[in-house]
DOLOTOR-333621 format. One record per residue (C-alpha): x, y, z; residue number from 1. Coordinates in steps of 0.1 Angstrom, whole numbers. Layout:
BEGIN
+-------+-------+-------+-----+
|    xx |    yy |    zz |   i |
+-------+-------+-------+-----+
|     X |     Y |     Z | NUM |
...
+-------+-------+-------+-----+
This chain:
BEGIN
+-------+-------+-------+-----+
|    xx |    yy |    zz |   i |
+-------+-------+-------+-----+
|  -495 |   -81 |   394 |   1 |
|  -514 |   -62 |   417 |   2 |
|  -500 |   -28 |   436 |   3 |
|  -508 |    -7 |   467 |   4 |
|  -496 |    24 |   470 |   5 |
|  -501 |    42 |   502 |   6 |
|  -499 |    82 |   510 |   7 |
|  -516 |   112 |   494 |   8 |
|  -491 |   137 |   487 |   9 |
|  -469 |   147 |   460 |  10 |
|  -440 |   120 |   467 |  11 |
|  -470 |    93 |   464 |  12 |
|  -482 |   106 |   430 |  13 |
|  -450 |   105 |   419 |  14 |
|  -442 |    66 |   427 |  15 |
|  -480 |    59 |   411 |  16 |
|  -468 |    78 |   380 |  17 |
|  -433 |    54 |   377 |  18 |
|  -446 |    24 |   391 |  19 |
|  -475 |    25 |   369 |  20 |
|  -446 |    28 |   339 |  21 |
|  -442 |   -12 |   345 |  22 |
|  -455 |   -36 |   320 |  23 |
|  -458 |   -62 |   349 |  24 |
|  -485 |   -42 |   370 |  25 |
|  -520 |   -54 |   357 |  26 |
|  -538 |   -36 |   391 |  27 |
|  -529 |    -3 |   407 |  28 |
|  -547 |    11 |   440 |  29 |
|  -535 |    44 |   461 |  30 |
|  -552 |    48 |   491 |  31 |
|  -561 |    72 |   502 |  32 |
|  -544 |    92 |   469 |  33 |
|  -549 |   127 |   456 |  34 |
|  -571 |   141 |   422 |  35 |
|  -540 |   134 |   402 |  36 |
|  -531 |    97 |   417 |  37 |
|  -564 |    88 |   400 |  38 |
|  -553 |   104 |   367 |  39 |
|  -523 |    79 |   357 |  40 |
|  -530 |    45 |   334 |  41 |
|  -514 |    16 |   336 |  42 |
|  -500 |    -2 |   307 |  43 |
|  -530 |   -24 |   300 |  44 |
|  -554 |     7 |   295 |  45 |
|  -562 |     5 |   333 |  46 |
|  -565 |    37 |   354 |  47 |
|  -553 |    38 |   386 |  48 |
|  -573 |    39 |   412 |  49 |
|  -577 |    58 |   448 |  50 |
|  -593 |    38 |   479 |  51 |
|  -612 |    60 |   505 |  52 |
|  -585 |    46 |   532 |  53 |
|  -563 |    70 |   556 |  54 |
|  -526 |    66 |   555 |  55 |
|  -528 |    56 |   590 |  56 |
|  -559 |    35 |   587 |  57 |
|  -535 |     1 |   591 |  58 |
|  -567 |   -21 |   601 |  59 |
|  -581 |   -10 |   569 |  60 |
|  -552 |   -11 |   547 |  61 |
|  -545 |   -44 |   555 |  62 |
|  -580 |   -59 |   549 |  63 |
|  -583 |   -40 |   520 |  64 |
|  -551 |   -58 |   509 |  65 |
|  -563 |   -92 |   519 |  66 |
|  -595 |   -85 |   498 |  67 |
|  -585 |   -75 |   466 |  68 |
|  -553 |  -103 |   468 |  69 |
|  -525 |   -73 |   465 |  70 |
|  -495 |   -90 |   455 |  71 |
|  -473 |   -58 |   464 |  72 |
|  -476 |   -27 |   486 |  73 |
|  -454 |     5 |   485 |  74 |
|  -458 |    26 |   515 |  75 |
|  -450 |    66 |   508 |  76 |
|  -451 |    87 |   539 |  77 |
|  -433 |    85 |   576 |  78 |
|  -464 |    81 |   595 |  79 |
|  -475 |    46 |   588 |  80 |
|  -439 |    34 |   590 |  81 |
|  -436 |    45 |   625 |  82 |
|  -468 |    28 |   631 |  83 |
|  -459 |    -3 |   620 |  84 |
|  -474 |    -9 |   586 |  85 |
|  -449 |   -29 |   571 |  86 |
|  -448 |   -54 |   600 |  87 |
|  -484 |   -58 |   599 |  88 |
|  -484 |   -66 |   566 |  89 |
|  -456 |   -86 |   569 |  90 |
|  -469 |  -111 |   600 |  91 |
|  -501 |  -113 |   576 |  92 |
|  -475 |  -129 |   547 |  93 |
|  -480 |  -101 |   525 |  94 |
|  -451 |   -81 |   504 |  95 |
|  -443 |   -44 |   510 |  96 |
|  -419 |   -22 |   506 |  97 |
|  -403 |     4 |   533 |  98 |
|  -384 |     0 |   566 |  99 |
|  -402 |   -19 |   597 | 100 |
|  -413 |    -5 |   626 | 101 |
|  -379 |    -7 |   638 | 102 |
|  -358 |     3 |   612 | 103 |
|  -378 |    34 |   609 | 104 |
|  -370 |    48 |   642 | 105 |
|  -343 |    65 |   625 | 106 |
|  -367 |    89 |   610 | 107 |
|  -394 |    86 |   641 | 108 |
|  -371 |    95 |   668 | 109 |
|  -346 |   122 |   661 | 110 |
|  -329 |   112 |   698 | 111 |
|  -324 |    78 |   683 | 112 |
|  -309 |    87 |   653 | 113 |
|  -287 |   109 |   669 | 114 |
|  -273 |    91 |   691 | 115 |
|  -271 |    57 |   666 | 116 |
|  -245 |    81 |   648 | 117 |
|  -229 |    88 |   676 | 118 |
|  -221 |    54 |   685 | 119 |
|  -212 |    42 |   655 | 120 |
|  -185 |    69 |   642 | 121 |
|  -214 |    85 |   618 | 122 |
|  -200 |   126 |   611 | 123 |
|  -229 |   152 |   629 | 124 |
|  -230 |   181 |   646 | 125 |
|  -223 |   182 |   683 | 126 |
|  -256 |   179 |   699 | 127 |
|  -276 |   174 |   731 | 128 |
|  -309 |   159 |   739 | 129 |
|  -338 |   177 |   765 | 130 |
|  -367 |   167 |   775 | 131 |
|  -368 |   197 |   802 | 132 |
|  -366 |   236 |   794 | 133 |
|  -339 |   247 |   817 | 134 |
|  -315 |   220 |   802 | 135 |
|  -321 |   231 |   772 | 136 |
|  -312 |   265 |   773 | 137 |
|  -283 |   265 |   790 | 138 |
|  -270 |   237 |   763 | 139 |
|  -283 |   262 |   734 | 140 |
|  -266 |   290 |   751 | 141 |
|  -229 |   273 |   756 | 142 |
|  -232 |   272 |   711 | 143 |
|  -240 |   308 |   715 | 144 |
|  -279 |   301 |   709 | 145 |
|  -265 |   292 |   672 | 146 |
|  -282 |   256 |   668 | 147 |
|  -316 |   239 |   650 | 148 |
|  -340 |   233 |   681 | 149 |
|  -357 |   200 |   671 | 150 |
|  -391 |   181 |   681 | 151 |
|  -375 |   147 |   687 | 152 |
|  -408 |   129 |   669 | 153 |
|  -428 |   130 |   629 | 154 |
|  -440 |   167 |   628 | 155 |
|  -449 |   167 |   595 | 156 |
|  -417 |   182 |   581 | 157 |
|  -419 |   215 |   602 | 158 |
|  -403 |   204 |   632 | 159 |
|  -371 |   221 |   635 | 160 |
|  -363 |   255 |   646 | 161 |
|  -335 |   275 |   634 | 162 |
|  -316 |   300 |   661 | 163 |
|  -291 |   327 |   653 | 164 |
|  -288 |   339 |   691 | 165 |
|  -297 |   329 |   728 | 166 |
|  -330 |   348 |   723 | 167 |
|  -341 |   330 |   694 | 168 |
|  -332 |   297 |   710 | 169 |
|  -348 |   305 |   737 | 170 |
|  -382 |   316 |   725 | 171 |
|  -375 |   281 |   698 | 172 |
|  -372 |   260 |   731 | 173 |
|  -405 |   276 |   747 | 174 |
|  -421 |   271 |   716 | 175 |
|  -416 |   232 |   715 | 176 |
|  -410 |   219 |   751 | 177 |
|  -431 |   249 |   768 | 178 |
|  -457 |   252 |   749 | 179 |
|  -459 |   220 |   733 | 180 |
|  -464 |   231 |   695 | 181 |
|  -457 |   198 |   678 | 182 |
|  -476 |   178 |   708 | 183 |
|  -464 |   145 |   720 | 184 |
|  -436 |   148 |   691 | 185 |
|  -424 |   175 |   708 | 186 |
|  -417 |   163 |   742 | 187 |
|  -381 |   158 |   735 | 188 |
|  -361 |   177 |   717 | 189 |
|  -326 |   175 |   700 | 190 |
|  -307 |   208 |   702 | 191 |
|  -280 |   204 |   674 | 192 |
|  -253 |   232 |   667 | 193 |
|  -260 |   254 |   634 | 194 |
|  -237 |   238 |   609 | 195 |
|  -223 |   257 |   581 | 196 |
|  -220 |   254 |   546 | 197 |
|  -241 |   240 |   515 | 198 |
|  -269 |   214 |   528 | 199 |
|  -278 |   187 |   499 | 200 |
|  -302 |   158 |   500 | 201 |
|  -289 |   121 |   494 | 202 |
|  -307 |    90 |   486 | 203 |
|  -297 |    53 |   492 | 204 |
|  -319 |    25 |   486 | 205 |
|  -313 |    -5 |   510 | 206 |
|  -321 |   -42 |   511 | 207 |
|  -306 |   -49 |   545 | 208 |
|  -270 |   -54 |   537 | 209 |
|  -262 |   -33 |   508 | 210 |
|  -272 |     6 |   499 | 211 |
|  -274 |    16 |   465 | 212 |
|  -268 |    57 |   464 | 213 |
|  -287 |    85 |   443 | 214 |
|  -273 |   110 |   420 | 215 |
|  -273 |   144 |   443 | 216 |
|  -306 |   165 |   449 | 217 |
|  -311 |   200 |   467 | 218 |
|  -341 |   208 |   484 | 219 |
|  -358 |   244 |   496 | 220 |
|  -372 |   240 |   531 | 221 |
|  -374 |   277 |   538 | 222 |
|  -409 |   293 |   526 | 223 |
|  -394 |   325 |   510 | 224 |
|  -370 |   331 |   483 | 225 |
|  -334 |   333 |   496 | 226 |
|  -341 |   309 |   525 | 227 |
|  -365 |   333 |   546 | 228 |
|  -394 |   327 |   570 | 229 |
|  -402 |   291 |   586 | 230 |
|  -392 |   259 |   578 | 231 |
|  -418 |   238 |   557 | 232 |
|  -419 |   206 |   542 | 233 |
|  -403 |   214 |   512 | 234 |
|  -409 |   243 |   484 | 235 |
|  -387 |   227 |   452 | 236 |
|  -358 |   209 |   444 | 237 |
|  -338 |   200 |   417 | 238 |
|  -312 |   170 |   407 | 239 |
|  -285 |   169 |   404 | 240 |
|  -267 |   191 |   423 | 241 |
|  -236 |   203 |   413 | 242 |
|  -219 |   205 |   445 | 243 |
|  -202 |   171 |   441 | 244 |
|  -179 |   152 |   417 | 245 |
|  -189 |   119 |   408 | 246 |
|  -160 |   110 |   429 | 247 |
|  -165 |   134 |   456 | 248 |
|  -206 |   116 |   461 | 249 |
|  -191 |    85 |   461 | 250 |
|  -164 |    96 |   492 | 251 |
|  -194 |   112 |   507 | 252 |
|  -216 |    79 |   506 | 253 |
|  -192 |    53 |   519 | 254 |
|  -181 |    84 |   552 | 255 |
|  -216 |    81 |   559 | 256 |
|  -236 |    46 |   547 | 257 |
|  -208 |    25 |   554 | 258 |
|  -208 |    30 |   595 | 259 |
|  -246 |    30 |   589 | 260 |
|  -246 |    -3 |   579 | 261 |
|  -218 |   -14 |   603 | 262 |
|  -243 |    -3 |   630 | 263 |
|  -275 |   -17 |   617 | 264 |
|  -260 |   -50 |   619 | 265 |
|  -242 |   -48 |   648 | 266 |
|  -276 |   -34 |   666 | 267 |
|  -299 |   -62 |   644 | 268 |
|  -320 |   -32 |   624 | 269 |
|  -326 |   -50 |   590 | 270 |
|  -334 |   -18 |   575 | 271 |
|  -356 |   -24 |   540 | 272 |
|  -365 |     5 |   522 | 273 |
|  -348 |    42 |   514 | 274 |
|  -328 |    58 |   539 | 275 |
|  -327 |   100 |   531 | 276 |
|  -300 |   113 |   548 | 277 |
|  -300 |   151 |   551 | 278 |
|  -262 |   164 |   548 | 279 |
|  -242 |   194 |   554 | 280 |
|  -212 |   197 |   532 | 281 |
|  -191 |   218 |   556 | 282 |
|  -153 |   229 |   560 | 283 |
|  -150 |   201 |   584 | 284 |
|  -166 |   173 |   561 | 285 |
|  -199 |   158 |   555 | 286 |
|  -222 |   162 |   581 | 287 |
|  -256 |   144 |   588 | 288 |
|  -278 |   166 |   599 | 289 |
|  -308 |   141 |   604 | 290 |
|  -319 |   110 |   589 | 291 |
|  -353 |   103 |   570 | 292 |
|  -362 |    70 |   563 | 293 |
|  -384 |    71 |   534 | 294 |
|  -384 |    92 |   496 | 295 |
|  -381 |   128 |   507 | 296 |
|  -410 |   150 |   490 | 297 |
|  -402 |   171 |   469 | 298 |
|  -370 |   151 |   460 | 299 |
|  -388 |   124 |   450 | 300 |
|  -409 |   148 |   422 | 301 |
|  -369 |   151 |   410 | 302 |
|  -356 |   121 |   414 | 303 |
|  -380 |    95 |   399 | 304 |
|  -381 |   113 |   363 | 305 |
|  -345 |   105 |   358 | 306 |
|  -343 |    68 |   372 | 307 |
|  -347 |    47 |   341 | 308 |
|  -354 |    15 |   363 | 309 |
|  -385 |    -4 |   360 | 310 |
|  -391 |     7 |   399 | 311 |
|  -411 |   -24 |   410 | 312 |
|  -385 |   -45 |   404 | 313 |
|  -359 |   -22 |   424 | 314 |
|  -385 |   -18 |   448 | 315 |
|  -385 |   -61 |   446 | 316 |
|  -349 |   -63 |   447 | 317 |
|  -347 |   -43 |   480 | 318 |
|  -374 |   -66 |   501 | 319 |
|  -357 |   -98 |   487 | 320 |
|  -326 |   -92 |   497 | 321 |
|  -309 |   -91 |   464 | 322 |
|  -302 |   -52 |   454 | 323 |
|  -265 |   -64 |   448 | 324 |
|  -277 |   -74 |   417 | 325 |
|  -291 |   -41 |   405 | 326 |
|  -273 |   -13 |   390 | 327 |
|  -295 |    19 |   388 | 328 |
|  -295 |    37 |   356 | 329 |
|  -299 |    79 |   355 | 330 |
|  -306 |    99 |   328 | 331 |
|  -282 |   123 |   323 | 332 |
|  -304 |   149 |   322 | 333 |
|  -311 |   175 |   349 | 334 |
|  -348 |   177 |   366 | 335 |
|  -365 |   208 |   390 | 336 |
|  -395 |   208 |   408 | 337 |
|  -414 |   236 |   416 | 338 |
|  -439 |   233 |   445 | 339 |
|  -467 |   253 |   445 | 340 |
|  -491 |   259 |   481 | 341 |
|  -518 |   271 |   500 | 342 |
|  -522 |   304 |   516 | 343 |
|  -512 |   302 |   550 | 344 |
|  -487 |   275 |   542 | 345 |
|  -466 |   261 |   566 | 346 |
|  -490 |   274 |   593 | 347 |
|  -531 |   273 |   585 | 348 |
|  -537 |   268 |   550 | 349 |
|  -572 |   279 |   532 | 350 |
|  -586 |   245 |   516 | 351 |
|  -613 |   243 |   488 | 352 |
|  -595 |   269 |   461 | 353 |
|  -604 |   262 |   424 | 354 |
|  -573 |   251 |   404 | 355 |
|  -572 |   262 |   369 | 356 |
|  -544 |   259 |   340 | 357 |
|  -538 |   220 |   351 | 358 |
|  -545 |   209 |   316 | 359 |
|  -523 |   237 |   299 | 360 |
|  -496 |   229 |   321 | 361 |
|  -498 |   195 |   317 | 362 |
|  -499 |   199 |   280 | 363 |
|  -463 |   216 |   279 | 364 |
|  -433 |   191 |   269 | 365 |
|  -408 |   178 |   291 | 366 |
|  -434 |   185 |   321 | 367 |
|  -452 |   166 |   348 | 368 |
|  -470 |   182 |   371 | 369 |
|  -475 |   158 |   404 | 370 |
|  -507 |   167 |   425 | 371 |
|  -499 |   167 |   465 | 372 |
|  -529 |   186 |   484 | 373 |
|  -555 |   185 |   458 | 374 |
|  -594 |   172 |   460 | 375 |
|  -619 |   165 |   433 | 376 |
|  -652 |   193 |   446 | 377 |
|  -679 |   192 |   419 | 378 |
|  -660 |   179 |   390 | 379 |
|  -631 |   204 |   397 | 380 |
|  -597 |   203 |   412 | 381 |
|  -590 |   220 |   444 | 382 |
|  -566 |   226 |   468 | 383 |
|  -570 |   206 |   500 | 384 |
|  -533 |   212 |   519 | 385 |
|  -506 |   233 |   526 | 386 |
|  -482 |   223 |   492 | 387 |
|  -508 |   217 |   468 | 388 |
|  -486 |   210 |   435 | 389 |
|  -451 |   199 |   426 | 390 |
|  -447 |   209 |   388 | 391 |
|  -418 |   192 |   376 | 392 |
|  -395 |   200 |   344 | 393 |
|  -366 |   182 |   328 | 394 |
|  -339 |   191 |   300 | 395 |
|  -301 |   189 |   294 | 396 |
|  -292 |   218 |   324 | 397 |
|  -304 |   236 |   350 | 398 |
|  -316 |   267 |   336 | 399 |
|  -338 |   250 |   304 | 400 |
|  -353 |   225 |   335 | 401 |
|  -356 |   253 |   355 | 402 |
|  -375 |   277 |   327 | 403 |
|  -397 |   249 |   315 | 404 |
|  -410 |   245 |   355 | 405 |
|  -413 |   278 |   359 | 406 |
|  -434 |   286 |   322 | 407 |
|  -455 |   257 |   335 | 408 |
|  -464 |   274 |   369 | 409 |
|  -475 |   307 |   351 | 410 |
|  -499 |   289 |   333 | 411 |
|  -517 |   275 |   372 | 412 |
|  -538 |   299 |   389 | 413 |
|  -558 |   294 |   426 | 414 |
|  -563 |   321 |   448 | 415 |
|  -540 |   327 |   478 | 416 |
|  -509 |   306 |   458 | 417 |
|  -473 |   310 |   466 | 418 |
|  -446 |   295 |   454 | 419 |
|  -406 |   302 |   457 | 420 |
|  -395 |   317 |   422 | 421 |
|  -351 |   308 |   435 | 422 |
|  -355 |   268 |   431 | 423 |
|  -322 |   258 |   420 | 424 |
|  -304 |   295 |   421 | 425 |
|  -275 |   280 |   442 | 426 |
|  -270 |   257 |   414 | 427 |
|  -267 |   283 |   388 | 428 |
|  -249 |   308 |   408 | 429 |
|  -222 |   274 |   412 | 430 |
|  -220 |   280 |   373 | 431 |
|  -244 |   252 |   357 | 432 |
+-------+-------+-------+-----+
């Protein structure tokens, strides 16, 4: 069988490195990939690899797929989604996997998502929509300037704003609707009251009519130990979580998928693909703070090496319409993901670094480091982004996965990295 894998970063070398795990895969592409995509081997002795094709390149992608007679295509990242990727390859009678154009609005359009909750009984945080300053404000400033000031569109992961008082929500609003740092994403914003209380990650894979749910994850969005400085797209995380019973995920799941799917049938959004709901575990309930609607990165660094499922064939199961029939397996043990990233990063990075200590990284058991921003520059591996390496660790708890990732960062050097050294605190100080 033949595979395309779309997307460069981190999440993208992580679904090469599992996908290419299955004995049915004779062929593996990832366009445009990373230095590390082009590192993994298939079964068969086969490496995989990259194609010189943007993300958003759709043209491309698909007559690149027609060429080489792809038999399955697994898109990664929340641009091409939005852009329709998977309904152009579809009208062309070609499989892939992830949400249509349609379905993927609830990640594209933070207004839709919002109010798609709203309607269909779906727990959030009061919130208001703008698309002019004045508006905005005075809605910010009846929640006491406490809220997250959104761009309503894909900003890369970095488009939320977090204010603790009318000044900060003030100068958040300016910054998005004023003077338009997200661009056309930010032309509408969502202006959502500051929830409190622990915020985890949850997973659910979907076929149209049935979700299958993920163990728990926790991810670190802040730059800074102790959740200072901007947002980003993600500095670590770690699964599972130990914020919720087996039980307790299971309560959580139905509160919030169950509606989801009520409403997706009742609005005809045959949603294919994963659906990443971010949630706030409050004093009121379970919250949804936004919805995502592909693997979130670095969760996906966590998540995939714990899932003992041959992933092509869940990935199968969800665009046939027949995930009923799947049960996924976990291991039991616990995994954390360090991300490593440019200086500069989330604002301008500095590209072209030298990486060393990849191979004696690598070599340490019980690790995998995934490559995100990286670039092959006269035989050597470089940075070429903002979050430039995921290492990843596994082990029986928390604090051997977390020393394991952390012994295998010491051992990577590049000029100008930074990297949070608090991924998965919360879930020691919670007594793991």
């Amino acid at each position: 069988m033949k595979v395309l894998v779309i997307g460069s970063g981190g999440r993208e070398h992580a679904l090469v490195w599992k996908l290419a795990q299955s004995p049915r895969i004779d062929e593996m592409w990832c366009a445009p990939g990373n230095a590390g995509t082009e590192l993994e081997v298939l079964p068969n002795g086969r490496p995989v690899r990259n194609v010189p094709l943007s993300a958003e390149d759709l043209p491309g992608l698909l007559a690149f797929a027609r060429r080489e007679s792809v038999d399955f295509t697994v898109v990664g990242p929340d641009n091409p989604l939005a852009l329709g990727v998977v309904d152009l390859f579809q009208e062309a009678g070609l499989r892939i996997w992830g949400p249509n154009r349609k379905a993927a609005l609830f990640e594209a359009s933070k207004s839709f998502s919002q109010d798609f909750m709203e309607r269909h009984g779906i727990p959030t945080a009061r919130s208001g929509v703008f698309q002019e300053a004045d508006a905005a404000r005075r809605f910010a400033a009846e929640l006491g300037g406490r809220c997250a000031v959104k761009a309503d569109g894909l900003a890369l992961g970095k488009g939320v704003l977090l204010a603790h008082s009318v000044a900060e929500a003030d100068a958040a609003i300016d910054e998005i609707l004023v003077r338009n740092a997200f661009g056309r994403a930010g032309a509408t914003v969502v202006i959502q009251e500051l929830l409190e209380g622990m915020e985890i990650s949850l997973h659910a894979l979907c076929d149209g009519t049935t979700a299958r749910l993920f163990p728990t994850a926790q991810d670190h969005k802040r730059i800074f130990d102790g959740d200072r400085g901007p947002n980003t797209g993600g500095m670590g995380a770690y699964s599972p979580a130990p914020f919720l019973s087996a039980a307790e995920l299971e309560s959580v799941g139905r509160s919030i998928l169950e509606p989801w799917l009520r409403g997706c049938a009742a609005e005809g959004i045959d949603f294919r693909g994963l659906l990443y709901p971010g949630v706030m575990l409050t004093a009121a309930g379970p919250k949804v703070l936004e919805f995502n609607a592909r693997f979130g990165d670095p969760e996906t660094q966590a998540y995939l090496p714990r899932i003992e499922n041959d992933l092509l064939e869940v990935f199968e199961a969800c665009v046939d319409g027949c995930l009923e029939r799947v049960e996924l397996r976990w291991s039991p043990e616990t995994t954390v993901c360090v991300v490593i990233a440019s200086e500069g990063y989330p604002g301008t990075v500095v590209k072209g670094r030298v990486i060393e200590g990849l191979d004696a990284a690598a070599a340490l058991p019980f690790v995998k480091v995934f490559h995100a921003g990286t670039a092959k520059s006269d035989g050597k591996v470089v940075a070429n982004g903002g979050r430039v390496l995921g290492v990843t660790a596994w082990g029986p708890d928390l604090t051997t996965a977390r020393a394991r990732a952390y012994e295998a960062c010491s051992r990577i050097r590049f000029e100008g990295m930074q990297l949070r050294s608090d991924i998965g605190a919360k879930g020691l100080n919670k007594g793991q």
